[in-house]
C-alpha positions as CSV (number, residue, x, y, z in Angstrom):
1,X,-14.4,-22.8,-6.1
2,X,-16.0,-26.0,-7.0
3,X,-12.8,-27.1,-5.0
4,X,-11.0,-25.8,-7.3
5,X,-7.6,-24.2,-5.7
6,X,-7.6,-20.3,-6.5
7,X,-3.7,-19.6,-7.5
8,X,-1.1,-17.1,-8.7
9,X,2.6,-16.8,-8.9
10,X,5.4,-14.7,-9.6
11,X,9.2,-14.4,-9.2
12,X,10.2,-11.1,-7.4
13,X,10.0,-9.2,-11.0
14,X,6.2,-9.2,-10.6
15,X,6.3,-8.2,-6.5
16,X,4.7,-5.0,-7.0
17,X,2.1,-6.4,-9.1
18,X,1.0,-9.2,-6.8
19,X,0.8,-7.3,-3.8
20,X,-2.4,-5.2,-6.2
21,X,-3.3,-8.6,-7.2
22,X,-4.1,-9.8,-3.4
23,X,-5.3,-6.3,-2.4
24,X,-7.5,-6.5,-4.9
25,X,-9.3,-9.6,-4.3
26,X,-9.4,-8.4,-0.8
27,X,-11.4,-5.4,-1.3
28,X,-13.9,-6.5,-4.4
29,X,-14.6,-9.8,-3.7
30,X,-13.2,-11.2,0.2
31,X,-14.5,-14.7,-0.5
32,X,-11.5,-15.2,-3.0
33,X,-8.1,-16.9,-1.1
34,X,-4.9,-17.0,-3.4
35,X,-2.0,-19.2,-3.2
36,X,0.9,-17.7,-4.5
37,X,3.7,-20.2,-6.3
38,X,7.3,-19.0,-5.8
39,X,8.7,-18.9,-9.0
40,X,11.7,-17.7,-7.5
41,X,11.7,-14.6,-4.7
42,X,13.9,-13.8,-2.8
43,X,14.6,-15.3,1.1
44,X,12.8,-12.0,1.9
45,X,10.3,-12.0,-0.3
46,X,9.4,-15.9,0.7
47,X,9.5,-14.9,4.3
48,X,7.0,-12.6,4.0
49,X,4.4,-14.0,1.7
50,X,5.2,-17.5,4.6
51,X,4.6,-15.6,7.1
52,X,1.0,-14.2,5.3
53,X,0.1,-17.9,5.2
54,X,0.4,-17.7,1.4
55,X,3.2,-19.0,-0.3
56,X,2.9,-22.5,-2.2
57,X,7.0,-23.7,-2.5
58,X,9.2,-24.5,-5.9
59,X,9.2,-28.1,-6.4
60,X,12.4,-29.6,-5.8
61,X,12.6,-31.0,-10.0
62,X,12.5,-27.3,-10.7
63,X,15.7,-26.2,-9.4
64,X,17.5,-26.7,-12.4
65,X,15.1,-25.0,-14.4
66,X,15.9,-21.0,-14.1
67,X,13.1,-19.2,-16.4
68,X,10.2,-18.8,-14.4
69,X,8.2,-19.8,-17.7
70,X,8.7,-23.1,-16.4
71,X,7.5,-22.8,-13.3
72,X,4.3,-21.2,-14.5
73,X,3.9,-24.6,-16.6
74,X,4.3,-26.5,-13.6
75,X,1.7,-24.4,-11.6
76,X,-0.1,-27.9,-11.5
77,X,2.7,-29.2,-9.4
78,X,2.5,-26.6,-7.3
79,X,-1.3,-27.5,-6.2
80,X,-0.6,-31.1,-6.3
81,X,2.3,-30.7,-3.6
82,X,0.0,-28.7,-1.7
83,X,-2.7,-31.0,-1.9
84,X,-2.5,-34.2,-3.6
85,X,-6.7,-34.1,-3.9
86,X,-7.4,-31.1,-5.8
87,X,-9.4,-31.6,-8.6
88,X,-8.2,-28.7,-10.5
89,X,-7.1,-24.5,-9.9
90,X,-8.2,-21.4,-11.3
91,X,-5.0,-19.2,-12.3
92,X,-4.7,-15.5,-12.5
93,X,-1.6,-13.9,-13.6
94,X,0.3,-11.8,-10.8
95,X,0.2,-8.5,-13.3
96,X,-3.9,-8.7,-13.1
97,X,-5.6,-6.5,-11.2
98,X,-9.8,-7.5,-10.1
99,X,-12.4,-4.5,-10.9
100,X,-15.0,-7.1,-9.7
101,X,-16.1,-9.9,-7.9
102,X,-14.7,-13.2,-9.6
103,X,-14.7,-16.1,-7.6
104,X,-18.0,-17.4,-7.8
105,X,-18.5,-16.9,-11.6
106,X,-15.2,-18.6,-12.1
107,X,-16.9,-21.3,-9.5
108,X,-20.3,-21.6,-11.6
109,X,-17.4,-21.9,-15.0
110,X,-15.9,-24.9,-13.2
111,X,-18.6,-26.8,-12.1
112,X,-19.7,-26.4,-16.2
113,X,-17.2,-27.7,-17.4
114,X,-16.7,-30.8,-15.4
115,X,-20.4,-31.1,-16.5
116,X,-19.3,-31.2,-19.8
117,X,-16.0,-32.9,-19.7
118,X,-13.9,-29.5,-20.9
119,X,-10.8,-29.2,-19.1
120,X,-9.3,-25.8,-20.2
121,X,-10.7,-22.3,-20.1
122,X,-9.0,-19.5,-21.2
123,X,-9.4,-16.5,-23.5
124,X,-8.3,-15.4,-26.6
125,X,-5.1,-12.9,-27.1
126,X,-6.3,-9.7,-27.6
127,X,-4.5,-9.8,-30.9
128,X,-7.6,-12.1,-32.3
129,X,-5.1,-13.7,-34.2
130,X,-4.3,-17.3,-35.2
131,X,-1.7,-19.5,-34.4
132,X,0.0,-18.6,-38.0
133,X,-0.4,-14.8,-37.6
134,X,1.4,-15.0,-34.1
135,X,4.1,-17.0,-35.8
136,X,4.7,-14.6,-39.3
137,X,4.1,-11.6,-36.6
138,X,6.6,-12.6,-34.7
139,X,9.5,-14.1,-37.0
140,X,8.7,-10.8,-39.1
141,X,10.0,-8.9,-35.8
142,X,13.2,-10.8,-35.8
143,X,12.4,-12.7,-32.7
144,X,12.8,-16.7,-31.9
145,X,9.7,-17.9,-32.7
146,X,11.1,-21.4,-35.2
147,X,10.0,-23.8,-32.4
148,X,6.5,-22.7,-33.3
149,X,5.6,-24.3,-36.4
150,X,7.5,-27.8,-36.2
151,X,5.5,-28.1,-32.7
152,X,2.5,-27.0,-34.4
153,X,2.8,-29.5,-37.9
154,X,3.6,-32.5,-34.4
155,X,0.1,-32.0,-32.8
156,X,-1.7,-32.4,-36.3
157,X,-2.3,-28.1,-36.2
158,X,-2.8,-26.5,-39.4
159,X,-2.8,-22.7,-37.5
160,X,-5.9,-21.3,-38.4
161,X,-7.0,-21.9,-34.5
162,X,-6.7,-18.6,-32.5
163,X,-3.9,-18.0,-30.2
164,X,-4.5,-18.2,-26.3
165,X,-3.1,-16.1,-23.3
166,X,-2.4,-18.2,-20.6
167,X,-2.7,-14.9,-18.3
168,X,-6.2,-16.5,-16.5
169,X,-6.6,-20.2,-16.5
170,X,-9.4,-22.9,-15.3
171,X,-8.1,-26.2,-15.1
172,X,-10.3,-29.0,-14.2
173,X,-8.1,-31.9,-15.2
174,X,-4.7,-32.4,-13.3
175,X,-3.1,-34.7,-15.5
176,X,-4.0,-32.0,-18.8
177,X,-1.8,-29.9,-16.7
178,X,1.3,-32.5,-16.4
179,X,1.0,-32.5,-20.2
180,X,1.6,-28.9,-20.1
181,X,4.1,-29.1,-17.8
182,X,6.2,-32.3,-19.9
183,X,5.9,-30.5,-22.8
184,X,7.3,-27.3,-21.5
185,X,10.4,-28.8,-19.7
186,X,11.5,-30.0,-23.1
187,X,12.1,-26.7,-24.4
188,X,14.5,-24.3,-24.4
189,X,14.2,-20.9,-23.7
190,X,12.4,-19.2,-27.2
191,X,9.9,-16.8,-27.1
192,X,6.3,-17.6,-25.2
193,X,7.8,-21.0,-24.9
194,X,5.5,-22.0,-22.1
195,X,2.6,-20.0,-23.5
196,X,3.1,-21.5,-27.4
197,X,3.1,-25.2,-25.6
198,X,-0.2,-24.7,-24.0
199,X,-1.8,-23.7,-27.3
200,X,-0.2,-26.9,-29.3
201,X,-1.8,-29.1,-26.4
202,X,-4.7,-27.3,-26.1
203,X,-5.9,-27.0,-29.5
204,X,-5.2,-30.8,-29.7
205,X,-8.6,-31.4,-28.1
206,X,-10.7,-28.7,-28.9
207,X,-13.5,-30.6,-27.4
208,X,-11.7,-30.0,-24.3
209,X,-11.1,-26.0,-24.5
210,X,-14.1,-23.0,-23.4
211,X,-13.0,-19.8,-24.7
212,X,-13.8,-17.2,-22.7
213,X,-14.6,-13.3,-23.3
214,X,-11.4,-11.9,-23.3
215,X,-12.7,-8.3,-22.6
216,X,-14.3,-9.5,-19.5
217,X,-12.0,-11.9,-18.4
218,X,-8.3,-10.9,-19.5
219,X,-8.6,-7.4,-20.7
220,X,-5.1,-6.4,-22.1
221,X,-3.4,-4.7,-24.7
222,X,-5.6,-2.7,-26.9
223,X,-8.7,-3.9,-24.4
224,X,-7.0,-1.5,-21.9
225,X,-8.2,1.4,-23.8
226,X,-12.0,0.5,-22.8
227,X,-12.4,-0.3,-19.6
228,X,-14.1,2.3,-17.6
229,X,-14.0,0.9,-14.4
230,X,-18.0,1.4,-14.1
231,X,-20.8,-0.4,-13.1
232,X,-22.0,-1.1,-16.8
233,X,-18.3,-2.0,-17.9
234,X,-18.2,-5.9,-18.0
235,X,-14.4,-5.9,-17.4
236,X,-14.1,-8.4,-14.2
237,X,-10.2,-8.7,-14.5
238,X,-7.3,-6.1,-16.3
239,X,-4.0,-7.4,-17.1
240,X,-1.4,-4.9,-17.0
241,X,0.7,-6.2,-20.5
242,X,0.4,-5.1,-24.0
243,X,2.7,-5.1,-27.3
244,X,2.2,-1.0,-27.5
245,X,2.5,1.7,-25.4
246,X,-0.4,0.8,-22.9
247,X,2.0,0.5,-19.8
248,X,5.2,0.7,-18.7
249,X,7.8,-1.7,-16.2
250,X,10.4,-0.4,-14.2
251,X,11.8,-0.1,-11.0
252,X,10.5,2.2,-8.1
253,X,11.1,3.0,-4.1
254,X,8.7,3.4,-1.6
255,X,9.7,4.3,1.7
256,X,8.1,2.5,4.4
257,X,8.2,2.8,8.3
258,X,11.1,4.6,7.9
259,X,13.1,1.9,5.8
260,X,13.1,1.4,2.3
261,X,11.1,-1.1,-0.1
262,X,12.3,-1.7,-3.9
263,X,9.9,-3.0,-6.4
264,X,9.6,-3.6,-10.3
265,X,6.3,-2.4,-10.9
266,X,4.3,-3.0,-14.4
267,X,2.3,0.6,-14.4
268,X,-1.0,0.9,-16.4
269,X,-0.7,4.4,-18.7
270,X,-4.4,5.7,-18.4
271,X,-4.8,7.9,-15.3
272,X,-8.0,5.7,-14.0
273,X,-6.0,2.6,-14.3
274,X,-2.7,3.4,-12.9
275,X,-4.2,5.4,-9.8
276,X,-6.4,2.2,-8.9
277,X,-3.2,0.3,-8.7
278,X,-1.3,2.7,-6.7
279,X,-4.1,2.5,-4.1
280,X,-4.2,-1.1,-4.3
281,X,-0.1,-1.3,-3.8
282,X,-0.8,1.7,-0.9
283,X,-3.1,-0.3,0.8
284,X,-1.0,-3.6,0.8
285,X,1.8,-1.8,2.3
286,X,-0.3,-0.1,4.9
287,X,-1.9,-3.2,6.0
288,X,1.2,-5.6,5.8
289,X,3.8,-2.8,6.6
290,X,5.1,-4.4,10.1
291,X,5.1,-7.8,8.6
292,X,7.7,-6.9,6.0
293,X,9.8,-5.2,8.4
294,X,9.5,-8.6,10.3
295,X,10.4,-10.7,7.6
296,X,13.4,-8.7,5.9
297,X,11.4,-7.3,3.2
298,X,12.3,-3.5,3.8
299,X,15.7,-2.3,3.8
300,X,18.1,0.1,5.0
301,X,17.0,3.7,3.8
């Protein structure tokens, strides 16, 4: 991926989710190779995703910091400490699941934008909102959103820009993400923190920032109504999260070679959507079964 390291991450909250993540990219499009960031699994969990040659460690400086929003701001780190030459990394949140093939697009997208000096790609929240409606949405709800505007008025920001999910990411300038990263560890723990700190810095150089199609590339939220999962449907990548009733998150048990695996899963609501993940999660486990009784993963029925 224009060498370009191809990454995820998750804590073991977003398990489930990965494991139809990496299925996935396995069946629609082979050529993509994730590394996944611990954000903070369990022994077991690290074990296992070790073991499948896949896990990228927690920096030692982010010890002290407990939310995995950090982390996820730090996903630069992760690369760095993996290998101190990559040019950049293509991020895809552990809750998305691939309908198509990705990697070369995305690859194409990268070489672009070093072409034209743009270090950020991302899309729109489905919301197609700006920066001030997020914040009056928000503080109207009764949630901790004040950090918003003081950060805002500090990079020069009036608002009017349109607010970014951070859900897929290309990054073709390492030090833009230690910016990201800085920023974030400032914070404390408010809502989006992470998220709301990317905007503020990338807005700053709008020069800088592509803007992607959010329906094909991070369809969520009210997006999720229309994907069709069809060959004309230009969805490449669906991200199980939404502010409405579009899916639901909760724990679930699957017996596996006779022990038992607990997960939190994120569940699509339409029929179509949530039985693709299923068979994505069903195929993970029968493929990797013996592994996670190896590593500790299943337990005790």
């Amino acid at each position: 991926m224009a060498d370009l390291r191809l990454i995820t991450g998750a804590d073991d909250k977003l398990l489930g989710n990965l494991f139809m993540l990496l299925e996935g990219a396995r069946q629609v499009d082979p050529t993509a190779e994730f590394a996944v960031c611990d954000f903070g699994f369990t022994p077991a969990a690290r074990r296992f995703l070790d073991a499948l040659g896949l896990l990228l460690p927690k920096p030692a400086f982010l010890e002290e910091f407990d939310h995995p929003w950090y982390a996820k701001a730090a996903m630069g780190d992760y690369v760095e400490a993996a290998d101190p030459r990559t040019p950049g990394f293509v991020w895809i949140d552990a809750d998305i699941m691939p309908i198509k093939p990705f990697a070369r697009a995305l690859d194409a997208l990268a070489i672009d934008m070093v072409q034209g000096g743009v270090c950020w790609a991302v899309c729109p929240d489905v919301s197609g909102g700006a920066l001030n409606d997020f914040i009056a949405e928000w503080a109207e709800r009764g949630r901790d959103i004040a950090p918003f505007r003081p950060m805002l008025d500090r990079f020069g920001l009036d608002g009017r820009q349109p607010y970014l999910n951070t859900g897929v990411i290309v990054c073709t300038d390492m030090e833009a993400a230690r910016r990201w990263r800085k920023l974030t560890l400032k914070q404390p723990v408010w809502l989006l923190f992470e998220q709301n700190s990317f905007n503020a810095l990338a807005h700053r150089k709008p020069k800088k920032l592509r803007l992607l199609d959010t329906r094909e590339w991070n369809a969520h939220g009210a997006l999720l109504d229309g994907v069709a999962l069809t060959d004309d449907d230009p969805t490449v990548l669906v991200h199980a999260t939404s502010a409405g009733a579009r899916h639901k998150d909760g724990p679930v048990s699957f017996s596996v070679r006779g022990k038992r695996l607990d997960l939190n899963l994120k569940l699509l609501l339409a029929p179509h959507l949530r039985d693709r993940q299923l068979h994505l999660l069903s195929r993970f486990v029968e493929r990797t079964g013996p592994i996670m009784e190896e590593t500790g993963l299943l337990t005790a029925p």
